[in-house]
LUMBA-514667 format. One record per residue: residue number from 1; chain; x, y, z of N, C-alpha, C in turn. Coordinates in pm, whole numbers, plus 50000, padded with zeros to 5 digits. Example, Ala and Ser with C-alpha at 12.3 -4.5 7.8 and 13.67 -1.06 7.14 Angstrom:
residues 2
(site 1,'A',(51319,49431,50780),(51230,49550,50780),(51320,49670,50780))
(site 2,'A',(51285,49775,50708),(51367,49894,50714),(51290,50003,50787))
//
This chain:
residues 301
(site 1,'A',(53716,51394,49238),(53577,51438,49248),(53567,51558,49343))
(site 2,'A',(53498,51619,49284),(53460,51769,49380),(53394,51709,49530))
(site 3,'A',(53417,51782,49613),(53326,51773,49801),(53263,51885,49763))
(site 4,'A',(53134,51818,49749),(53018,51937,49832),(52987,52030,49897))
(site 5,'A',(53042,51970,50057),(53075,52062,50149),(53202,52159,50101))
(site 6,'A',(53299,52135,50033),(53417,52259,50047),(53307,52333,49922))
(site 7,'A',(53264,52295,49826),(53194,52398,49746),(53076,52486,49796))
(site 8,'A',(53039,52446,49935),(52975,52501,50005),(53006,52631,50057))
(site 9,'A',(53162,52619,50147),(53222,52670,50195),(53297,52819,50101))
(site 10,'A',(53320,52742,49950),(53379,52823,49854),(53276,52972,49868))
(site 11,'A',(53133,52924,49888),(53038,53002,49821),(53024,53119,49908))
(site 12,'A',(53039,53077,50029),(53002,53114,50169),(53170,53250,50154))
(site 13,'A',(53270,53163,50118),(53389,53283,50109),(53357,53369,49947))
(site 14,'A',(53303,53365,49849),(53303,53446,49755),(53195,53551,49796))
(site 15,'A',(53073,53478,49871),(52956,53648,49914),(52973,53684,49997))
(site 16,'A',(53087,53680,50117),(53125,53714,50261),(53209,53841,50188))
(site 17,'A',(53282,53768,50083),(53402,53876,50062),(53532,53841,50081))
(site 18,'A',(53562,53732,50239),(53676,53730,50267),(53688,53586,50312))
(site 19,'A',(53773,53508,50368),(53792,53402,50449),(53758,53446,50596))
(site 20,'A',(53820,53539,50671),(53765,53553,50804),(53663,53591,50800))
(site 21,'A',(53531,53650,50736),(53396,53687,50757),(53340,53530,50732))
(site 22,'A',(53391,53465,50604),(53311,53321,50608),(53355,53239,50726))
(site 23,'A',(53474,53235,50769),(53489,53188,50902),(53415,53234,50970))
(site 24,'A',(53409,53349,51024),(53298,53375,51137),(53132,53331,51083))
(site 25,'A',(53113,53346,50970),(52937,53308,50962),(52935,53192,50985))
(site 26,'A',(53040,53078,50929),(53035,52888,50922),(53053,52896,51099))
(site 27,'A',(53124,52980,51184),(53114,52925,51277),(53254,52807,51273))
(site 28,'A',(53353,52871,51174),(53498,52767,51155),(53585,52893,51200))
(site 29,'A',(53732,52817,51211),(53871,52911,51202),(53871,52940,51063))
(site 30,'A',(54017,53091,51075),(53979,53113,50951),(54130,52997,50870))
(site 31,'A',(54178,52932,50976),(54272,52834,50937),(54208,52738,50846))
(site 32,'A',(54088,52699,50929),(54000,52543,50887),(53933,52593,50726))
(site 33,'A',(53916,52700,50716),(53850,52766,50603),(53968,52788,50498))
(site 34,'A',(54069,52830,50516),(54183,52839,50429),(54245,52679,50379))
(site 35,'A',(54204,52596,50451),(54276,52472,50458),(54122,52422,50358))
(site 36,'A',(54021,52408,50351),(53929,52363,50299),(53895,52422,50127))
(site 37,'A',(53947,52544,50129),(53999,52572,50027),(54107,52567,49905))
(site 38,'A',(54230,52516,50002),(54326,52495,49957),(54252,52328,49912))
(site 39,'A',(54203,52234,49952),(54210,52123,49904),(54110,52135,49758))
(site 40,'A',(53978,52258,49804),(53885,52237,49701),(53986,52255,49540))
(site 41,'A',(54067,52406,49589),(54152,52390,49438),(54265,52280,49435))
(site 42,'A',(54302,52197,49477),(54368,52064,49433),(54265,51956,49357))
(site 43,'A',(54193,51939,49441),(54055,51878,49378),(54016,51955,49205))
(site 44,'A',(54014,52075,49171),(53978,52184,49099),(54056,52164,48978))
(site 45,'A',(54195,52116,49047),(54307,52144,48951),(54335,52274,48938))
(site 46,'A',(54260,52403,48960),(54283,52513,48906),(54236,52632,48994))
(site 47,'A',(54324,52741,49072),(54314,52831,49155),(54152,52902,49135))
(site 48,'A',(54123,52909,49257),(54010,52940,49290),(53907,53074,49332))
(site 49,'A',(53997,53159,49379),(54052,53284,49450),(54183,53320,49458))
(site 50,'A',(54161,53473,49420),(54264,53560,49413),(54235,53675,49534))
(site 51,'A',(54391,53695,49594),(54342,53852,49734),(54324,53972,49626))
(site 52,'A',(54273,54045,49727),(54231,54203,49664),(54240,54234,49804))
(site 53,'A',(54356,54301,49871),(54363,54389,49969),(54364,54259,50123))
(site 54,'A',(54272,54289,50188),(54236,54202,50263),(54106,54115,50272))
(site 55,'A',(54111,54115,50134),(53992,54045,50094),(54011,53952,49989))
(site 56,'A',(53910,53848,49940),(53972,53811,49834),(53857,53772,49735))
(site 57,'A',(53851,53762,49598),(53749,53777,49505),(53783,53593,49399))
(site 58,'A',(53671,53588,49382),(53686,53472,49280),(53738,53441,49138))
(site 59,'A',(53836,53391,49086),(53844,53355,49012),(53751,53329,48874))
(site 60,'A',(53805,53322,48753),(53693,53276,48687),(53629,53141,48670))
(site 61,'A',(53736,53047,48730),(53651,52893,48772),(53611,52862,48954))
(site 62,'A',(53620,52989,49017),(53579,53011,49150),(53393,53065,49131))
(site 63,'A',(53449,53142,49013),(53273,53179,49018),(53208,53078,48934))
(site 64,'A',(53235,52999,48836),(53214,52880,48817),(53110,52825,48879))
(site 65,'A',(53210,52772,48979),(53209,52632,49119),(53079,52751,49201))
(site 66,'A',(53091,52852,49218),(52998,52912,49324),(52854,52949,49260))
(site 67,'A',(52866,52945,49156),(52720,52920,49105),(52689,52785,49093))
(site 68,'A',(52733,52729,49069),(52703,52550,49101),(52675,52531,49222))
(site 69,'A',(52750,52593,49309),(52773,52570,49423),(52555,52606,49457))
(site 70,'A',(52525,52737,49439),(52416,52823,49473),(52305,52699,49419))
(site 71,'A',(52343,52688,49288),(52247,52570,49252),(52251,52456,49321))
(site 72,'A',(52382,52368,49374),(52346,52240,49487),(52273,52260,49586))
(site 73,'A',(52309,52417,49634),(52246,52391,49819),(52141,52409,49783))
(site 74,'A',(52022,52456,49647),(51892,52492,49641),(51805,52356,49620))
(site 75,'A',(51907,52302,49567),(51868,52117,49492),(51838,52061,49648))
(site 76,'A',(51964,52112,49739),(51968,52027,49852),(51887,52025,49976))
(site 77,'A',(51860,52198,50002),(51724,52244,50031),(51594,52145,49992))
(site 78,'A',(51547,52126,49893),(51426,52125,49792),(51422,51933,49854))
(site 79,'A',(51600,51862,49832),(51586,51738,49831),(51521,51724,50019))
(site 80,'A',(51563,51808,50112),(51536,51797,50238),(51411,51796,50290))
(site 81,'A',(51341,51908,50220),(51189,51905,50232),(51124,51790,50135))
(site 82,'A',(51125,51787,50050),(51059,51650,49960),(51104,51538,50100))
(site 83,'A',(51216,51508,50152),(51266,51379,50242),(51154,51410,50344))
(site 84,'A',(51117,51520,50412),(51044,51537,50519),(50886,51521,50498))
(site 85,'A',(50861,51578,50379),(50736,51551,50348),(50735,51362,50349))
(site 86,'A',(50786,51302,50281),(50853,51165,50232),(50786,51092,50376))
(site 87,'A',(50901,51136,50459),(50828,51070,50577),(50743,51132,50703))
(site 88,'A',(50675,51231,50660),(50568,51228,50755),(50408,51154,50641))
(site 89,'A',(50465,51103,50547),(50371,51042,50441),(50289,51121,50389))
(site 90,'A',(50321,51276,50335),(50249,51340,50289),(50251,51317,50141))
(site 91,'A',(50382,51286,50103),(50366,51239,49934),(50432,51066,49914))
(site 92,'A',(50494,51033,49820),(50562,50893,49791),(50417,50885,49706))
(site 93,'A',(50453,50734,49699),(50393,50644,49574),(50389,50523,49615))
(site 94,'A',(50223,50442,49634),(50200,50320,49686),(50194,50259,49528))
(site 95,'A',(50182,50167,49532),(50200,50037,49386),(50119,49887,49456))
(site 96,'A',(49945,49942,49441),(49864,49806,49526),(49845,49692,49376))
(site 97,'A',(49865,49574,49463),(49794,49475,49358),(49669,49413,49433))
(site 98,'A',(49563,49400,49379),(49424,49388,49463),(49362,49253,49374))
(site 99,'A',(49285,49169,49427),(49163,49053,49381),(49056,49165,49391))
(site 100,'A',(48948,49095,49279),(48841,49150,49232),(48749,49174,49343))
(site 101,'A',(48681,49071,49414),(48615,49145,49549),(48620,49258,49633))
(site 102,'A',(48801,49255,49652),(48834,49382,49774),(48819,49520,49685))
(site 103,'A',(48788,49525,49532),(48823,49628,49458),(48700,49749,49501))
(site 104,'A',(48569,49732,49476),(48473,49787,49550),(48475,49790,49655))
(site 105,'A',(48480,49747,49739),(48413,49768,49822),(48515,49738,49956))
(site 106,'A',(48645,49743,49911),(48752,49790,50032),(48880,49870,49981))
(site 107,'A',(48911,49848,49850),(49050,49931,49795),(48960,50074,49742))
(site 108,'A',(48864,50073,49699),(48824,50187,49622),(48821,50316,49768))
(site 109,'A',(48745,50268,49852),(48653,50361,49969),(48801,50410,50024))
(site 110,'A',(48929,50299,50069),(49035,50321,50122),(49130,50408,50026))
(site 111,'A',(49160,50400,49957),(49244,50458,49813),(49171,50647,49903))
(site 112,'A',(49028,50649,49849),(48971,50739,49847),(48997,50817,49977))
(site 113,'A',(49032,50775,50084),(49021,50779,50192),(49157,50844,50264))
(site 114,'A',(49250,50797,50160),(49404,50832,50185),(49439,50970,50069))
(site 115,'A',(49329,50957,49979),(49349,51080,49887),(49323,51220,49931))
(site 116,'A',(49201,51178,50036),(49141,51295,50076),(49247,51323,50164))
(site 117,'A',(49285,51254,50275),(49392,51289,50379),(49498,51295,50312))
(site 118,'A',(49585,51259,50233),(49736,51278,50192),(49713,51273,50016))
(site 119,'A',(49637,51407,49937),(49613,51442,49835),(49758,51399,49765))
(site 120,'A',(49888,51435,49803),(50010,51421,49779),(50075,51264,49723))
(site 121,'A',(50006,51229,49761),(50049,51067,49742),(50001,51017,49620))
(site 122,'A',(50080,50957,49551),(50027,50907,49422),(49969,50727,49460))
(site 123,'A',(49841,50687,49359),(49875,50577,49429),(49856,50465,49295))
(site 124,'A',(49892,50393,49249),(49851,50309,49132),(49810,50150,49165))
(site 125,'A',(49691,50134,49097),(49651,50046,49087),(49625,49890,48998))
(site 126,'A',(49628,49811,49009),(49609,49671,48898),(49559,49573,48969))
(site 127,'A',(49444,49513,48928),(49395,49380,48902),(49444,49249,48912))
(site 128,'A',(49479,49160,49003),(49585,49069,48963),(49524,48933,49059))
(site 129,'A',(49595,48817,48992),(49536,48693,49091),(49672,48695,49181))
(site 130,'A',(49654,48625,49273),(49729,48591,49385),(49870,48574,49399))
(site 131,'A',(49864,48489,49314),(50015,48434,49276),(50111,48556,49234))
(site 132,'A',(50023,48616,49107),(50102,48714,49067),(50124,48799,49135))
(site 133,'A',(50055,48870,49232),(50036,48963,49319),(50143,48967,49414))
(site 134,'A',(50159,48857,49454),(50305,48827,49517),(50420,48830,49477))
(site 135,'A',(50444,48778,49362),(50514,48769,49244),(50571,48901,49238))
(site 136,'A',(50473,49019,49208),(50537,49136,49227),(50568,49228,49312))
(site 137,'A',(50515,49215,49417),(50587,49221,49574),(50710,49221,49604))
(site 138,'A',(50709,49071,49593),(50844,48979,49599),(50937,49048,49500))
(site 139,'A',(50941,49107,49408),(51024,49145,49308),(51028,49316,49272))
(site 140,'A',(50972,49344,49388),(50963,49520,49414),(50885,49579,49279))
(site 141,'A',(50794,49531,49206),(50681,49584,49111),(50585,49627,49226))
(site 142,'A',(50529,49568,49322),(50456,49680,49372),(50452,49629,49528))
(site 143,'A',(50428,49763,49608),(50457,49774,49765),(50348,49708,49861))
(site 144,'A',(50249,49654,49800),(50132,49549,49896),(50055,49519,49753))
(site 145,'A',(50009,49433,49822),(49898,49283,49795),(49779,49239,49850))
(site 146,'A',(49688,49295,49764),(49578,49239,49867),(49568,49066,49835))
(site 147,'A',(49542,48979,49952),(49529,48825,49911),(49473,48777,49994))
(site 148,'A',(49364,48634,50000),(49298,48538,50078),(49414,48456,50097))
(site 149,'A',(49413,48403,50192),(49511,48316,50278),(49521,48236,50359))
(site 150,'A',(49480,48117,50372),(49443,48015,50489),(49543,48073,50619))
(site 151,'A',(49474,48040,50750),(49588,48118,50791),(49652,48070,50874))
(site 152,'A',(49663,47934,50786),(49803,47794,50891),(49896,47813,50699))
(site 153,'A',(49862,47896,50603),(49981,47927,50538),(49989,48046,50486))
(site 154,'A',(50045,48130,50586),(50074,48294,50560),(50265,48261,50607))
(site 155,'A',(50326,48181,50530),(50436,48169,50525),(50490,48201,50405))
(site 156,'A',(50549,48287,50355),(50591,48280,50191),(50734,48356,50210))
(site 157,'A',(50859,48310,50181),(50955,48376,50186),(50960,48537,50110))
(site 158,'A',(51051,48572,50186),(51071,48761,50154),(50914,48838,50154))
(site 159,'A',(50800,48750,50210),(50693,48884,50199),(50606,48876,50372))
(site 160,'A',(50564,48932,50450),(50541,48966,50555),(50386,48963,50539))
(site 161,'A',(50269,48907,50607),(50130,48943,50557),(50065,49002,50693))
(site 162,'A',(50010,49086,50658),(49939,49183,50781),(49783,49173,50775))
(site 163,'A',(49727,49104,50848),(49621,49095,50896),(49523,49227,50867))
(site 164,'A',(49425,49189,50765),(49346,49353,50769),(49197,49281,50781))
(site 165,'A',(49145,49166,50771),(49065,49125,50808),(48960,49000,50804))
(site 166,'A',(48866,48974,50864),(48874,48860,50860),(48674,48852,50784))
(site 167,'A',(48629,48775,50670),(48557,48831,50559),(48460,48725,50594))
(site 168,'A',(48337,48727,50657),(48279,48653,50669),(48142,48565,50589))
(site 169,'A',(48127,48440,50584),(48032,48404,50470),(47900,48417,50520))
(site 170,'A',(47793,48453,50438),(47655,48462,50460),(47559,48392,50334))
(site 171,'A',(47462,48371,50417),(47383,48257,50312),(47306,48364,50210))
(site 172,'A',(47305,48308,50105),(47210,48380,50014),(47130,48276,49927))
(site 173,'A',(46990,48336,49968),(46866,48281,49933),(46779,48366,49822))
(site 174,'A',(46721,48249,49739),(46582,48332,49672),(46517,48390,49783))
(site 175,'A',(46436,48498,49747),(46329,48548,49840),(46192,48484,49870))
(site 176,'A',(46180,48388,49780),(46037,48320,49819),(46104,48145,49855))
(site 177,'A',(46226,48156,49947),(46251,48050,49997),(46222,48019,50133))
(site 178,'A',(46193,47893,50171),(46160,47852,50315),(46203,47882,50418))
(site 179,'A',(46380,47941,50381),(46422,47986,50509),(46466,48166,50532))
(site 180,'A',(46413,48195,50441),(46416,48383,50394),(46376,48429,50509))
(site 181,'A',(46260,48367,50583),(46142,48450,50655),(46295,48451,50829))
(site 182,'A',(46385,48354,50812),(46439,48331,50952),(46538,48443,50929))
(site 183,'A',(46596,48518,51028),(46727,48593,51043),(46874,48599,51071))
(site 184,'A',(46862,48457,51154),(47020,48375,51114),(46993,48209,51089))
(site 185,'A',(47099,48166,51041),(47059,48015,51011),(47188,47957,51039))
(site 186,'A',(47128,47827,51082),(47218,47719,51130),(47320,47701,51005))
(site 187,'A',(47407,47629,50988),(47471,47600,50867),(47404,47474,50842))
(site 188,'A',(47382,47377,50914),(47314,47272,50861),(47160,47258,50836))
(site 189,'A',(47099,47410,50881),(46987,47431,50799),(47000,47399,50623))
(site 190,'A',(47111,47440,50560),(47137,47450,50439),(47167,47287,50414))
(site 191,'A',(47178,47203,50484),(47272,47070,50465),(47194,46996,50297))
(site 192,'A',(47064,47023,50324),(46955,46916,50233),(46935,47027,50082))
(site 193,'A',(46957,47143,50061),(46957,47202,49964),(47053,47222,49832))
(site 194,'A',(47030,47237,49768),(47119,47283,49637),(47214,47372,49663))
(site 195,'A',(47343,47339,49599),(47417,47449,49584),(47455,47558,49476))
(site 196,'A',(47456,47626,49471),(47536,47727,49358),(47687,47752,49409))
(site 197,'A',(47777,47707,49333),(47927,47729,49350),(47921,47874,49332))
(site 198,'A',(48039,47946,49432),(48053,48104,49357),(48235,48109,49357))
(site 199,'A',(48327,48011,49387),(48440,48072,49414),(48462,47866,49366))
(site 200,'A',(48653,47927,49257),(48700,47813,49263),(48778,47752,49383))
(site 201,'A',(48833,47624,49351),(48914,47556,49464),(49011,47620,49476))
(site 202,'A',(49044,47667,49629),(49137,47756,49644),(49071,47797,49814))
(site 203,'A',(49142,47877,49854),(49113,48008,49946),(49048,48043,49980))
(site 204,'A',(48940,48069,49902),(48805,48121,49877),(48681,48026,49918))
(site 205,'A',(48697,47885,49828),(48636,47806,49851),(48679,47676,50000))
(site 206,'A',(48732,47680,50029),(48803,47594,50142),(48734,47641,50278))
(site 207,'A',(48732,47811,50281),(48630,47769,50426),(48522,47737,50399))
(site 208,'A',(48435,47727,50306),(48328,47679,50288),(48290,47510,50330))
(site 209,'A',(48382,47483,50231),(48427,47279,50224),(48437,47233,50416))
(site 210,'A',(48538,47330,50472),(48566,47344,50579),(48465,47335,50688))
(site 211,'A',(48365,47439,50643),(48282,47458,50762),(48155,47377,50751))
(site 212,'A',(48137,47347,50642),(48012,47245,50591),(48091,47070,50648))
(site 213,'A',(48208,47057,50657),(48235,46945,50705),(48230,46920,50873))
(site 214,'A',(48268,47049,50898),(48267,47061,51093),(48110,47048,51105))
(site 215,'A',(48001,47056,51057),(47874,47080,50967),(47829,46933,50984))
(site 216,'A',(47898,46862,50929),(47898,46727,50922),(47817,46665,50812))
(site 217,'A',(47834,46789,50650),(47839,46712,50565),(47878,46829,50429))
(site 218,'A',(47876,46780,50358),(47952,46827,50195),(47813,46861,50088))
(site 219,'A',(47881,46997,50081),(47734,47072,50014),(47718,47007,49828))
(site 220,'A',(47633,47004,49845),(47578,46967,49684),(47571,47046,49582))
(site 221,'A',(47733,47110,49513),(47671,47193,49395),(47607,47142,49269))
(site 222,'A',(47496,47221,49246),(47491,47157,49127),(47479,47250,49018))
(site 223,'A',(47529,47371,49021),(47556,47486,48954),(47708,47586,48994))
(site 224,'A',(47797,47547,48924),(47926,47629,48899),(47939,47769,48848))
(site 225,'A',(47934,47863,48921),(47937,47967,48845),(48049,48098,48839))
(site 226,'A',(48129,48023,48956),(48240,48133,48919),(48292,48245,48983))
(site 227,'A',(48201,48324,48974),(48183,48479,49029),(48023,48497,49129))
(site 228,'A',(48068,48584,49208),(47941,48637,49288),(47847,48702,49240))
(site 229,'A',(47855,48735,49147),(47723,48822,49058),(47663,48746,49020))
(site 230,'A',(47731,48661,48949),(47657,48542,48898),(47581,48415,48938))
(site 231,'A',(47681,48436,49061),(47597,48297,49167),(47471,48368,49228))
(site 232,'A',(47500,48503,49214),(47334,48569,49290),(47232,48574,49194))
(site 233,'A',(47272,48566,49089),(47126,48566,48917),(47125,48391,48960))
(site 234,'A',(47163,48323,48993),(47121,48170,48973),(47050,48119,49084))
(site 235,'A',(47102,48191,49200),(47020,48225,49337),(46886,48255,49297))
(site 236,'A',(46898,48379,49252),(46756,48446,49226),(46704,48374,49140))
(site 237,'A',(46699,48268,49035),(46599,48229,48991),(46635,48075,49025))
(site 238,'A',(46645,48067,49164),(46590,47985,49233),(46637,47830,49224))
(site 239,'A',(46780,47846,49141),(46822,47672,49126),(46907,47633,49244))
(site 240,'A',(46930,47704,49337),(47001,47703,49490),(47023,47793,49553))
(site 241,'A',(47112,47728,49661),(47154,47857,49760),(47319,47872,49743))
(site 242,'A',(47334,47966,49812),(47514,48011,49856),(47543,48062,49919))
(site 243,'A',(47682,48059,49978),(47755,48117,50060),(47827,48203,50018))
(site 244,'A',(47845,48351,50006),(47892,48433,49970),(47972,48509,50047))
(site 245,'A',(48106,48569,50073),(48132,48624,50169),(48117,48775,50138))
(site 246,'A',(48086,48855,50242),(48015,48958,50236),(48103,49075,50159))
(site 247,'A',(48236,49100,50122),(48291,49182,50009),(48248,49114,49941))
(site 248,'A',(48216,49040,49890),(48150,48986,49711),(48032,49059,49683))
(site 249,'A',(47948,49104,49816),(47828,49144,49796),(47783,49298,49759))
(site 250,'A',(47881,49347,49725),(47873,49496,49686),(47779,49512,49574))
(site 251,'A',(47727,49446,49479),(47594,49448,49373),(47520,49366,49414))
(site 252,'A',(47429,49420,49519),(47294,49320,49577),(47191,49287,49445))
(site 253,'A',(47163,49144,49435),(47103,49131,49303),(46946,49111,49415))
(site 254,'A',(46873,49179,49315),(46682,49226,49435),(46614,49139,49415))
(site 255,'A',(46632,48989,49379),(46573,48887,49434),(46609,48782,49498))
(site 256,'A',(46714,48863,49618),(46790,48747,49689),(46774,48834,49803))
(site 257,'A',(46775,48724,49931),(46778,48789,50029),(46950,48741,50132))
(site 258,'A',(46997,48815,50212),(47106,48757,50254),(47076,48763,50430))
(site 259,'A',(47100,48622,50494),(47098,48598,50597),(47253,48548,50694))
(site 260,'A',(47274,48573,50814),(47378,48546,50875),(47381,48379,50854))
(site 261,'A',(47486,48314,50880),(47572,48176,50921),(47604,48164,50980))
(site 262,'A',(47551,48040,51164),(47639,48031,51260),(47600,47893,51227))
(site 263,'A',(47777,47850,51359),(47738,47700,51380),(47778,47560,51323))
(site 264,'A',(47878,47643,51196),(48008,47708,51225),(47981,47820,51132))
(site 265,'A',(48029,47961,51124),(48038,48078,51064),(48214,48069,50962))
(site 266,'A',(48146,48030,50832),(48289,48056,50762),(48334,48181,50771))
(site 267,'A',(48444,48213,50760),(48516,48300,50687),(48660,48296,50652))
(site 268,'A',(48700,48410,50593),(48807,48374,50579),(48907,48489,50547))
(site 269,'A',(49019,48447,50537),(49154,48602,50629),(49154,48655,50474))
(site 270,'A',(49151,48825,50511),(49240,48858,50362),(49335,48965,50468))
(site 271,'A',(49436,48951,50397),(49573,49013,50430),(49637,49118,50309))
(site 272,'A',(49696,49205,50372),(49798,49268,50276),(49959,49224,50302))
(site 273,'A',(49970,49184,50167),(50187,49108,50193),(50250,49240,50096))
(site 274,'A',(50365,49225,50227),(50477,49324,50184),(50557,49281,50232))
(site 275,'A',(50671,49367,50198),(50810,49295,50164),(50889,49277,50309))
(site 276,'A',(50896,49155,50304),(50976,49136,50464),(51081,49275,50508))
(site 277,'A',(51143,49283,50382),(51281,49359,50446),(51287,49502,50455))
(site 278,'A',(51147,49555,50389),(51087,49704,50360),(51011,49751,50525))
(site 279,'A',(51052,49894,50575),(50976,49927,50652),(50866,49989,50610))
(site 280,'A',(50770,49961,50665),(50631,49967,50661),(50640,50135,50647))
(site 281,'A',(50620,50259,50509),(50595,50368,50507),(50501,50425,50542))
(site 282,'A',(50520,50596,50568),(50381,50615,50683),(50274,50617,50526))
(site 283,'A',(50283,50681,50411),(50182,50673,50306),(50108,50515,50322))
(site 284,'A',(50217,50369,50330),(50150,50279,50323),(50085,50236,50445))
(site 285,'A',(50095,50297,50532),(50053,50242,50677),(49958,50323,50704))
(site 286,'A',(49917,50411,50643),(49812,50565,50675),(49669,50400,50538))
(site 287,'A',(49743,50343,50420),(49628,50300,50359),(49644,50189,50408))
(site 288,'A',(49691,50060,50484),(49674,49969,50566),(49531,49981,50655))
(site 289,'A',(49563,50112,50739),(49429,50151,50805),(49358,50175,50750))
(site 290,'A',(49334,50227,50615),(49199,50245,50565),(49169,50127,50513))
(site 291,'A',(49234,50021,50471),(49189,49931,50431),(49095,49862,50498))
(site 292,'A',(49156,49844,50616),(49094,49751,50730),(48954,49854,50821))
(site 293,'A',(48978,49930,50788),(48801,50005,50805),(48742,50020,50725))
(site 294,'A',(48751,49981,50554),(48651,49956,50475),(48617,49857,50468))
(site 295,'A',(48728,49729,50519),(48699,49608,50507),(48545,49577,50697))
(site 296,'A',(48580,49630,50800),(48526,49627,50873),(48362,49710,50884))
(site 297,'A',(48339,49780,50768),(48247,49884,50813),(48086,49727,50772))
(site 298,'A',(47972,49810,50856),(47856,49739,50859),(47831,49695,50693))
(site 299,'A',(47790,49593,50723),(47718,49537,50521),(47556,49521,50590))
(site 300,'A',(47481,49586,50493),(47388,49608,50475),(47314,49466,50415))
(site 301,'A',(47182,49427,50537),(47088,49317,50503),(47008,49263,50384))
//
């Protein structure tokens, strides 16, 4: 196999002219230069340079190798800057897998946020439940995960979860309900009312179960509905209340009003998981932070 470096060196002796002028520009003997040559044509199989006086001129597989040569160091150039850009995170390629909540109203604003600052960066996106989301993490399909996570189990072999924030639940009421007119509410204000389910068993739903039991009792659904849009149309016409956590609330439906929860205040962790054994890139660590300031910015009453 050809060395790089002696085809380097070749190139450096065919536009110098001589071995002692490329010695003196490399900053080598003109021994170390004659000797680096001699191996490139063993390597070559086939003489490389011929003298002309006290000089010596290339061959026809010397000029070959030295235009190859002109073309590596330009490749190698080009590969050095792409590496530098690489890691000051001006370009690369993030690969997010996101749940439907964080999509508005924390991956979109953040995405956006890293585009404007590092235009260079490609970033792709997909839709995915939890499991899978990890799934491809874990298996290098893509470089973070957005996921809810109890957070006595953020243990999952080969993936690392980083804290981006913590999503808190708020009551949502019809507007011509008894407790609309108050501005925060007890949790066991809600104890004697109807529920509207908005999230299955899981993650989602557990601080709820959770905090209604520290509460000291177990809410009454009597409407399943799934999704947060939907639990707010069932809200609004008035067959209960819910607990919504405030990324769900990015389509305020205008006959609901939303009030704080103390006493106990659910919420609950969403994290981004990445790969234990991957260092954290500056592209992905420049949208880590944006994540966690879209996830933190004020939600509107």
């Amino acid at each position: 196999m050809l060395d790089m470096r002696r085809m380097q060196v070749l190139r450096a002796v065919v536009t110098s002219g001589s071995v002692t002028a490329a010695a003196r520009n490399l900053g080598y003997t003109p021994s170390a230069v004659s000797q680096q040559m001699a191996a490139l044509e063993k390597e070559a199989g086939i003489g490389l340079l011929e003298r002309t006086g006290r000089g010596v001129r290339p061959t026809e597989a010397g000029r070959l190798l030295t235009e190859y040569a002109t073309v590596i160091g330009r490749h190698v150039a080009e590969a050095e800057t792409a590496l530098a850009e690489l890691r000051a995170g001006r370009t690369g390629r993030v690969v997010i897998r996101y749940f439907a909540t964080a999509g508005a109203t924390m991956v979109a604003p953040a995405v956006a946020a890293l585009r404007r600052e590092q235009p260079g960066v490609q970033v792709e996106l997909k839709l995915r439940d939890a499991e899978d989301s990890l799934l491809d993490v874990k298996e290098r399909r893509a470089d973070v995960a957005l996921v809810v996570r109890p957070r006595n189990k953020v243990s999952v072999d080969g993936i690392r979860f980083v804290h981006l924030a913590d999503d808190r639940y708020v009551a949502v009421l019809p507007r011509s309900h008894r407790l609309a007119a108050k501005q925060a509410l007890d949790l066991t204000d809600l104890a004697d009312e109807p529920w509207v389910g908005s999230d299955q068993p899981g993650p989602c739903l557990d601080p709820v179960l959770d905090a209604c039991g520290s509460a000291g009792f177990t809410p009454d659904f009597v409407v399943e509905s799934g999704d947060y849009a939907t639990a707010q149309g069932f809200v609004a016409a008035g067959l209960g209340v819910s607990l919504i956590p405030e990324l769900g609330l990015g389509n305020r439906h205008p006959d609901v009003v939303v009030r704080e929860v103390r006493n106990p205040e659910p919420r609950r962790a969403v994290y981004a998981a990445v790969r234990e054994s991957s260092p954290v890139q500056p592209a992905l660590r420049r949208l880590l932070d944006a994540l966690r300031s879209a996830a933190t910015r004020p939600t509107e009453r």
